[in-house]
C-alpha positions as a Markdown table, in Angstrom:
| # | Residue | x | y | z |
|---|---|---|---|---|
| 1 | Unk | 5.8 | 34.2 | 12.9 |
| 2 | Unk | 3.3 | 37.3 | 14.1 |
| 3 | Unk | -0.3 | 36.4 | 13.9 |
| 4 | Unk | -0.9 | 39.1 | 11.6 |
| 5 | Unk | 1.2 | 37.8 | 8.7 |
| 6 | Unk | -0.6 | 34.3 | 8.8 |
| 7 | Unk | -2.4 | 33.8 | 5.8 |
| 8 | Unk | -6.3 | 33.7 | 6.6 |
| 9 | Unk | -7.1 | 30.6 | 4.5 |
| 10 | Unk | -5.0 | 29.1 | 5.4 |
| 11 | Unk | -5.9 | 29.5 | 8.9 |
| 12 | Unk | -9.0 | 28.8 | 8.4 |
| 13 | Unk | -8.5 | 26.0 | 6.4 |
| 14 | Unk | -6.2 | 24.5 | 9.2 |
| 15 | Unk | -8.3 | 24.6 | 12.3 |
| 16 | Unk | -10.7 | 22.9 | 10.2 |
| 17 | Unk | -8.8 | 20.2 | 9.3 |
| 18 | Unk | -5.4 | 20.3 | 11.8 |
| 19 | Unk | -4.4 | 16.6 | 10.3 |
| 20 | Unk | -4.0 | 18.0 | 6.8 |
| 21 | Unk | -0.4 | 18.6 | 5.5 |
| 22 | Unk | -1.1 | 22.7 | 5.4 |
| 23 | Unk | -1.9 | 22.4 | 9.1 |
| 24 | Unk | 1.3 | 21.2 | 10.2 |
| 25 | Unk | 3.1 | 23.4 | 7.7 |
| 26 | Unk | 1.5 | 26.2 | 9.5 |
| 27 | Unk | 1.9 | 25.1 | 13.4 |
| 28 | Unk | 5.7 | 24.3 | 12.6 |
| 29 | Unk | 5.6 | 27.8 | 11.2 |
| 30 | Unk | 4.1 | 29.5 | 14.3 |
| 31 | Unk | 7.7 | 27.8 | 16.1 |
| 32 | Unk | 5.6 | 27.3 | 19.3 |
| 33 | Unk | 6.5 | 26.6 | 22.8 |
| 34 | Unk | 5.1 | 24.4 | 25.4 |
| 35 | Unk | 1.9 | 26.6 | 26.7 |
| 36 | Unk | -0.2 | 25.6 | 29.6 |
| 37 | Unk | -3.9 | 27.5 | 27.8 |
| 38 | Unk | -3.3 | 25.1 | 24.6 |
| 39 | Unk | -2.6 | 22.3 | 26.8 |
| 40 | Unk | -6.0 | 22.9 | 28.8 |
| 41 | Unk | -7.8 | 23.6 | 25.0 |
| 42 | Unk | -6.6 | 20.1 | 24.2 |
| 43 | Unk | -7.6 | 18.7 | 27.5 |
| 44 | Unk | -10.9 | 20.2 | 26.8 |
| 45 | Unk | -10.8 | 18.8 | 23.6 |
| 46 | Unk | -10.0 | 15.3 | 24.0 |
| 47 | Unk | -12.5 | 15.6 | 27.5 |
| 48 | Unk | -15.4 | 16.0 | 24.6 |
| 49 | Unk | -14.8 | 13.2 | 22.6 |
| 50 | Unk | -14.4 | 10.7 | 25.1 |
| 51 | Unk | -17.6 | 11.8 | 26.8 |
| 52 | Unk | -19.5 | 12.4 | 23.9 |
| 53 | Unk | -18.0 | 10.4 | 20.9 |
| 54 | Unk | -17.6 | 13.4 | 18.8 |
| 55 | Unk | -16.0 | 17.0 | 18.8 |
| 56 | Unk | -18.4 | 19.4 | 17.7 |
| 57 | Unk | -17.5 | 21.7 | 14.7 |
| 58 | Unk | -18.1 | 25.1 | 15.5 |
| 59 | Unk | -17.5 | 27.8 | 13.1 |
| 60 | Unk | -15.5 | 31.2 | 13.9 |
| 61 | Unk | -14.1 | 34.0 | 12.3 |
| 62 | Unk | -11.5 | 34.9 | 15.1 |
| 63 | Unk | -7.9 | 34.3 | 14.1 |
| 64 | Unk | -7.3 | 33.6 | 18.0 |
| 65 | Unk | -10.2 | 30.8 | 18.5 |
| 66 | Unk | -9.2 | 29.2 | 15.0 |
| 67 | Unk | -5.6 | 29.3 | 16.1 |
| 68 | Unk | -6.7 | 28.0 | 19.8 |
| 69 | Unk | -8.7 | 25.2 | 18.0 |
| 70 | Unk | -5.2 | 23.9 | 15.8 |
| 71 | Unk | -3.6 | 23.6 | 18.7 |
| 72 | Unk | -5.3 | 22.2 | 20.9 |
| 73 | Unk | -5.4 | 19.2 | 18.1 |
| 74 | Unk | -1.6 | 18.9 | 18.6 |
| 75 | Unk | -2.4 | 18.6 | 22.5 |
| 76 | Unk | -5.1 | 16.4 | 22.7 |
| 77 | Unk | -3.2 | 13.9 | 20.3 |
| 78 | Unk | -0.7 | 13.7 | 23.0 |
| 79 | Unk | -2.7 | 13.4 | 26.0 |
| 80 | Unk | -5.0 | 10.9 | 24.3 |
| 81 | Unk | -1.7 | 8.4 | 23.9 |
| 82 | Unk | -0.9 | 9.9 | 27.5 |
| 83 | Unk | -4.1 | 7.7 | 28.7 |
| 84 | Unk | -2.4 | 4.4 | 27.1 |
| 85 | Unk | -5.6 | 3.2 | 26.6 |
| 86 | Unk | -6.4 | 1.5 | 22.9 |
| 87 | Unk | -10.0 | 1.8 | 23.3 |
| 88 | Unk | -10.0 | 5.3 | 24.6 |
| 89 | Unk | -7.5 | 6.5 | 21.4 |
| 90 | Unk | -9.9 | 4.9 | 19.4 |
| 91 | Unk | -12.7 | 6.8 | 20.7 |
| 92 | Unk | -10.9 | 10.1 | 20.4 |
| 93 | Unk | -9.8 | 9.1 | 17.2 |
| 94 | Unk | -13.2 | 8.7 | 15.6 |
| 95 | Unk | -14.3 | 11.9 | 17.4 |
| 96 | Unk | -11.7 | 14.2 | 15.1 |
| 97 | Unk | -13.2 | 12.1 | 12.4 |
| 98 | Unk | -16.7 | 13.6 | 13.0 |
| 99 | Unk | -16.0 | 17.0 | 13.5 |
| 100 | Unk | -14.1 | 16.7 | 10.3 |
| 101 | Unk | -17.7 | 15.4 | 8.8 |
| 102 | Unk | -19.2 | 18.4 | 10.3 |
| 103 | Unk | -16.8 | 21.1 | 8.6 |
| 104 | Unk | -17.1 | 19.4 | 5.4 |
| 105 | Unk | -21.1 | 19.8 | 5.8 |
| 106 | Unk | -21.0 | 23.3 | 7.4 |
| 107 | Unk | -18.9 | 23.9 | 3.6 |
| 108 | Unk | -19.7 | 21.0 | 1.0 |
| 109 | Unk | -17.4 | 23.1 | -1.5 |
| 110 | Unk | -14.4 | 21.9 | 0.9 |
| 111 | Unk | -15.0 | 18.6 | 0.1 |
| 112 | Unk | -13.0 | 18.1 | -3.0 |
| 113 | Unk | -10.4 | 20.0 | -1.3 |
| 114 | Unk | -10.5 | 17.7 | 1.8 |
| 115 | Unk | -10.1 | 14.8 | -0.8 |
| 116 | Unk | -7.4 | 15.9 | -2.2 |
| 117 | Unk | -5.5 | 16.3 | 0.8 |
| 118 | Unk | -6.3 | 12.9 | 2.1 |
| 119 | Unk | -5.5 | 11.6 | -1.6 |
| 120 | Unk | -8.6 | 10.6 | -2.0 |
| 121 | Unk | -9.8 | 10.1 | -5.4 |
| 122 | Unk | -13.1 | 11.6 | -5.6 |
| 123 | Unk | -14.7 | 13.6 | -8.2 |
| 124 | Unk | -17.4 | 15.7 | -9.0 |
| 125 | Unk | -20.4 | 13.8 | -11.1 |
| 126 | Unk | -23.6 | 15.5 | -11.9 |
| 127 | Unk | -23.8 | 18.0 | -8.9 |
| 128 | Unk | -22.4 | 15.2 | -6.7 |
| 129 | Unk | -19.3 | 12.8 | -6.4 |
| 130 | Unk | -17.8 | 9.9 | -7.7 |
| 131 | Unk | -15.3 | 7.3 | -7.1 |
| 132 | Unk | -14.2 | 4.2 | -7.7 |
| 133 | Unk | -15.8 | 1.4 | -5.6 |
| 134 | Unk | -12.4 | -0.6 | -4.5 |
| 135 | Unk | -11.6 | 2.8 | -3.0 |
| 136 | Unk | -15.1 | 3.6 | -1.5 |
| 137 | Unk | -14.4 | 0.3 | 0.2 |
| 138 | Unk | -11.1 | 1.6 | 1.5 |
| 139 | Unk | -12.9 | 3.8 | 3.8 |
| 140 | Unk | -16.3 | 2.8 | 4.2 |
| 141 | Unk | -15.8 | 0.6 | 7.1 |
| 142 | Unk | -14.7 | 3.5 | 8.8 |
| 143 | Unk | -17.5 | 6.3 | 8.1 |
| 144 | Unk | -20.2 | 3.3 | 8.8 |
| 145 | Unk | -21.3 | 3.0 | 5.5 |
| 146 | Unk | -22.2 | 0.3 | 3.0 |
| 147 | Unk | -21.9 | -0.4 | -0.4 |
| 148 | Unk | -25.1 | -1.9 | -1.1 |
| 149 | Unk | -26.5 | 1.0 | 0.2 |
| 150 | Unk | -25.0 | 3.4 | -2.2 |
| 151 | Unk | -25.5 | 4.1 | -6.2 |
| 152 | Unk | -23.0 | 1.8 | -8.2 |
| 153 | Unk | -22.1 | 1.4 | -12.3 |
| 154 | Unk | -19.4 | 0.5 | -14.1 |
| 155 | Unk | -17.3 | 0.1 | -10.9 |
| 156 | Unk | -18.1 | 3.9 | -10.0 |
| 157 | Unk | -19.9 | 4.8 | -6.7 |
| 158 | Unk | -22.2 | 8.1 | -7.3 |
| 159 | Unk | -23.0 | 10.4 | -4.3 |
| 160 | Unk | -24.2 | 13.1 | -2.7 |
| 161 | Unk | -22.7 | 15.7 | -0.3 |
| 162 | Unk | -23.3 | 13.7 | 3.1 |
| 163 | Unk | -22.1 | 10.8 | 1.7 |
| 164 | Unk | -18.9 | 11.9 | 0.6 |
| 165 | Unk | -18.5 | 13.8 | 3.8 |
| 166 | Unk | -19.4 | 10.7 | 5.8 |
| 167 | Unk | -16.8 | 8.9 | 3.5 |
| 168 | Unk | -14.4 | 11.4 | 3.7 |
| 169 | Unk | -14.8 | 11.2 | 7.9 |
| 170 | Unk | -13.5 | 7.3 | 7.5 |
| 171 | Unk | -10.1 | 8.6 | 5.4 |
| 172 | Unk | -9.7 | 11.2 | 7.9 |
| 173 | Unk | -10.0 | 8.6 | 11.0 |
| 174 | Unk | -7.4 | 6.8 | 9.3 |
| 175 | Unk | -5.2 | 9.9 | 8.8 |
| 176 | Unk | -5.8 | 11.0 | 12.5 |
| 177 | Unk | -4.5 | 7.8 | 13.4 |
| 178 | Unk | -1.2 | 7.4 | 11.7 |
| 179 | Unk | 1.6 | 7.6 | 14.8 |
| 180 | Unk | -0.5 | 7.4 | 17.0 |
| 181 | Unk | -0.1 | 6.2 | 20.3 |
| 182 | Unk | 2.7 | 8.5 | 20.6 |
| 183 | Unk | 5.4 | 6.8 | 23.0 |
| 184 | Unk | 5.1 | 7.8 | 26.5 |
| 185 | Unk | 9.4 | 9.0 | 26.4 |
| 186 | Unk | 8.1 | 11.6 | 23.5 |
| 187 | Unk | 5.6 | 13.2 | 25.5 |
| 188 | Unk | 6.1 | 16.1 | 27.7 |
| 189 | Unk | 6.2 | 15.6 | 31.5 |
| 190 | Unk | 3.1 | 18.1 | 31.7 |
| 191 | Unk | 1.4 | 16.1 | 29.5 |
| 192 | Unk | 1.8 | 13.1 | 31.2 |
| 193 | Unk | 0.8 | 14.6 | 34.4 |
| 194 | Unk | -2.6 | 16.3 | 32.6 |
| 195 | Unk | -3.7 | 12.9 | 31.6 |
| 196 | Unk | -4.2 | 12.3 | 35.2 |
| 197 | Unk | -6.8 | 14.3 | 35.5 |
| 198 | Unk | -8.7 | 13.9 | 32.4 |
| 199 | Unk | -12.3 | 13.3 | 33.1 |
| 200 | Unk | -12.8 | 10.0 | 31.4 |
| 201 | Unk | -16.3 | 8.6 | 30.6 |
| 202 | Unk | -18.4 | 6.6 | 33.0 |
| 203 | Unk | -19.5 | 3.0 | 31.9 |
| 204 | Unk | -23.4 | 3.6 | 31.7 |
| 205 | Unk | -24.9 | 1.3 | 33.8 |
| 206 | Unk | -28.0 | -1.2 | 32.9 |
| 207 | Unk | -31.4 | 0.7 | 32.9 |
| 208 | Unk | -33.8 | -0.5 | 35.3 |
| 209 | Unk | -36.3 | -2.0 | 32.2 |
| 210 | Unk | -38.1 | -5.2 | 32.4 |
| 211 | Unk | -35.1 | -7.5 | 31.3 |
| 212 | Unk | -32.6 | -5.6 | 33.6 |
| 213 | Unk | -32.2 | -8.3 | 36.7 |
| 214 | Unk | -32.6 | -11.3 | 33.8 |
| 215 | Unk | -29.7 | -9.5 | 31.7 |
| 216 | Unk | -27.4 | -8.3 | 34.3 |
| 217 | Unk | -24.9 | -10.6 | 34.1 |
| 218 | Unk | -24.2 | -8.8 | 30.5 |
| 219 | Unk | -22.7 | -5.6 | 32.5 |
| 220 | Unk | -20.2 | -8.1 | 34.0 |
| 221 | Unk | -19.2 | -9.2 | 30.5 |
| 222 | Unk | -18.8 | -5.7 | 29.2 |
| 223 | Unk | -16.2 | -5.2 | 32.1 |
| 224 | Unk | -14.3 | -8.2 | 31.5 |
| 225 | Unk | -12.7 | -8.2 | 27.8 |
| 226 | Unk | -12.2 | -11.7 | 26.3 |
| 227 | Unk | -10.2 | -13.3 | 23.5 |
| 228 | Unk | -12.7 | -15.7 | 21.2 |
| 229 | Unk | -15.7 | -16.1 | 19.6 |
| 230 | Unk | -16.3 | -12.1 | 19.6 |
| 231 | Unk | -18.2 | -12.3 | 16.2 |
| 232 | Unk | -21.6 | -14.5 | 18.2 |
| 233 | Unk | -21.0 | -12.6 | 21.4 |
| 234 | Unk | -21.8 | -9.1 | 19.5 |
| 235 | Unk | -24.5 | -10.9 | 17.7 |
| 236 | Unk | -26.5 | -13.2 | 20.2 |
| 237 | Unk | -25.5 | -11.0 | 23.3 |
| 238 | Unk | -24.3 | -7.6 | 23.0 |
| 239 | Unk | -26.2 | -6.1 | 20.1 |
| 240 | Unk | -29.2 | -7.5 | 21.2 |
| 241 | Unk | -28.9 | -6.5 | 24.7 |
| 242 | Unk | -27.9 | -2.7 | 23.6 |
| 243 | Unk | -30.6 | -2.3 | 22.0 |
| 244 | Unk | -33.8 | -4.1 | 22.9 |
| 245 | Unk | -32.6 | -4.3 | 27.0 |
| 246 | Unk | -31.0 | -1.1 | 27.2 |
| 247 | Unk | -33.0 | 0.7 | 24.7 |
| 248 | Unk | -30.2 | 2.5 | 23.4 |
| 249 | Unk | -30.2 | 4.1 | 19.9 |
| 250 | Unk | -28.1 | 2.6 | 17.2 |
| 251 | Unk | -25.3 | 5.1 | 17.3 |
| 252 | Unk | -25.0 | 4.9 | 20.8 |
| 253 | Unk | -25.5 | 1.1 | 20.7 |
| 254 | Unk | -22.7 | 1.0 | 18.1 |
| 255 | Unk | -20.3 | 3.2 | 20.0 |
| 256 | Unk | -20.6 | 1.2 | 23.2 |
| 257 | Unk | -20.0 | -2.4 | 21.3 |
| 258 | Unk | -17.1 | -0.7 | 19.7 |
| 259 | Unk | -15.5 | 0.4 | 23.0 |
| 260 | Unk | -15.7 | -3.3 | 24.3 |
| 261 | Unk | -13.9 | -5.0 | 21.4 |
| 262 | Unk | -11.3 | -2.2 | 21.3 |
| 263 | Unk | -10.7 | -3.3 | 24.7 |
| 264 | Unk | -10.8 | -7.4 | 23.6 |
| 265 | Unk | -8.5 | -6.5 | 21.3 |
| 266 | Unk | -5.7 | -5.4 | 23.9 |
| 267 | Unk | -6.0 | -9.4 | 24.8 |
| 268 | Unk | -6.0 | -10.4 | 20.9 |
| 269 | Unk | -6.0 | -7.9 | 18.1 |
| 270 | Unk | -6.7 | -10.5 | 15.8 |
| 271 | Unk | -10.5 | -10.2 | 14.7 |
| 272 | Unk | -12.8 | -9.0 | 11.9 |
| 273 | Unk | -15.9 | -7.5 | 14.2 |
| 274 | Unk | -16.0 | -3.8 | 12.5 |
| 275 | Unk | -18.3 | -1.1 | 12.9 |
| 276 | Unk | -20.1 | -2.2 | 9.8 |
| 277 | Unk | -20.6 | -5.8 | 11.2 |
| 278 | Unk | -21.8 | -4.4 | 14.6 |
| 279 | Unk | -24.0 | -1.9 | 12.9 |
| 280 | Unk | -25.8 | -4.0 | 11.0 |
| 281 | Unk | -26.1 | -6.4 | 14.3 |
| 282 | Unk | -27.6 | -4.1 | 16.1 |
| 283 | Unk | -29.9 | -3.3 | 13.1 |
| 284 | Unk | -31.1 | -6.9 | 12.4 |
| 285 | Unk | -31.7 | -7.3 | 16.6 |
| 286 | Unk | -33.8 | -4.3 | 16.8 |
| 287 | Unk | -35.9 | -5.6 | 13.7 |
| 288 | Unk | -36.1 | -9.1 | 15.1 |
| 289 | Unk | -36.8 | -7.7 | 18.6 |
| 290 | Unk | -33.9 | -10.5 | 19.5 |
| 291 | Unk | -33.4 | -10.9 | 23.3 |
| 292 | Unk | -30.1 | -12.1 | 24.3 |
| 293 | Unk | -28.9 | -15.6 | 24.9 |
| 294 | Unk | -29.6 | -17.3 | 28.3 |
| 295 | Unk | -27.1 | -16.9 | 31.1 |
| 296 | Unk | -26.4 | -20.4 | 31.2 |
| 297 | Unk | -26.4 | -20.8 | 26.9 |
| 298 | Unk | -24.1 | -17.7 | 27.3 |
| 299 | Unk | -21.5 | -19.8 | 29.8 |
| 300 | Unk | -21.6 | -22.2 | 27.1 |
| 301 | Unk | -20.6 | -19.8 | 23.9 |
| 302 | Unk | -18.1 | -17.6 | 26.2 |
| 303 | Unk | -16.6 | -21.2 | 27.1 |
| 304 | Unk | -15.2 | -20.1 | 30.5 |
| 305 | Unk | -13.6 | -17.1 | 29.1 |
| 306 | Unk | -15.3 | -14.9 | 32.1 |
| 307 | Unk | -17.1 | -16.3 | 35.5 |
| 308 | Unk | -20.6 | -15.2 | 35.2 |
């Protein structure tokens, strides 16, 4: 297919949004080869959400950017299973998630369209949205939000653009993630040898504050995954630490916490710590101005799991 007989919505549509069903319609259509400049787009891509936690959504009118930015989707999906790292997919994972938030936002009049293409039953209500609570619970965990939080009667959630977007984000992360890792035999040999090289982010490391050489023994636990009682390790050590030791913000407190119990659960997946349960952890600690436990209550929780 020549660039110039792709349709222009549906271009546009698609680099949006490269996990809806259009999208793929339209890169099978192109019939593409292997390139190396969509390869380095993807690199590029995945490179930014692993670094930043997000992909930026940046608008264009250029058929040759929007179809840069569709495909470089296709790559960074491969080398992000290329890294064969659960934590780092889910990182990248919730990235595309984001910068789906953002092109719903940049165009709030996508949003029933982006619904619909997730299969997502939302509907407009009094110049906002609607939808049923069992299925606003269905993705909430994943967008961060809460019920309580949100307008509720008759079993009907009412909201406003960002919500829905943010809601929306949670479906998409779900979507983005369906066969995903892709198996290592599927993926092209340049792939495999691009992951290589993929600048992957640094683990911050504790900021010299007045806790840090009473708390430092917490860096040692973020490097070493463990197995059990994950649910009072978030709450008496991590969240606490993030943010009242480190000082981090609440996103980046979150995003951190999530990273380490993606990586407990490549020892046992088995666990119900979520983002919403860390969220409001780190929420409650900062409120409370909680400290962390003691080193030597902390050898007692972790049970031996890790030498400290």
């Amino acid at each position: 297919m020549q660039e110039a007989s792709v349709d222009e919505k549906l271009l546009d549509f698609s680099y949006k949004y490269p996990f809806s069903k259009e999208a793929k319609e339209l890169i099978g259509s192109f019939n593409a080869r292997f390139e190396d400049k969509y390869l380095a787009e993807g690199k590029i891509r995945l490179e930014e959400a692993l670094n930043s936690g997000s992909i930026k959504f940046i608008r264009t009118n250029l058929g040759s950017v929007k179809k840069a930015y569709l495909f470089s989707y296709v790559y960074a999906r491969m080398l992000a299973s290329a890294l064969n790292s659960r934590s780092l997919l889910s990182r990248y994972i919730g990235a595309e998630g984001e910068r789906a938030v953002g092109a719903m936002l940049d165009n709030p009049e996508e949003i029933p369209v982006v619904a619909s293409a997730l299969k997502v039953g939302l509907n407009r209500s009094d110049g906002g949205f609607s939808l049923k609570f069992t299925e606003f619970l269905k993705y909430a965990d994943g967008a961060g939000l809460s019920l309580i939080k949100q307008q509720l009667e008759g079993g009907i959630v009412y909201m406003g653009n960002e919500v829905a977007a943010k809601l929306l984000g949670g479906a998409v992360k779900a979507e983005v993630g369906k066969n995903l890792p892709i198996k290592m035999n599927m993926l092209p040999k340049e792939v495999i040898s691009a992951a290589a090289s993929v600048n992957l982010p640094l683990r911050r490391s504790i900021l010299p504050v007045a806790d840090s050489g009473r708390y430092a023994w917490v860096e040692k636990l973020l490097s070493a995954p463990i197995g059990d009682v994950r649910h009072r390790a978030v709450n008496l050590i991590l969240a606490p630490y993030m943010v009242n030791v480190k000082g981090l913000g609440e996103e980046e407190s979150v995003r951190a916490i999530m990273d380490y119990i993606s990586r407990c659960k490549e020892i046992d997946p088995n666990t119900n710590v979520n983002e919403s349960y860390i969220r409001y952890q780190c929420r409650y600690a900062k409120g409370k101005g909680m400290r962390p436990l003691s080193l030597e209550k902390a050898k007692e929780l972790l049970g031996g799991q890790i030498d400290l």
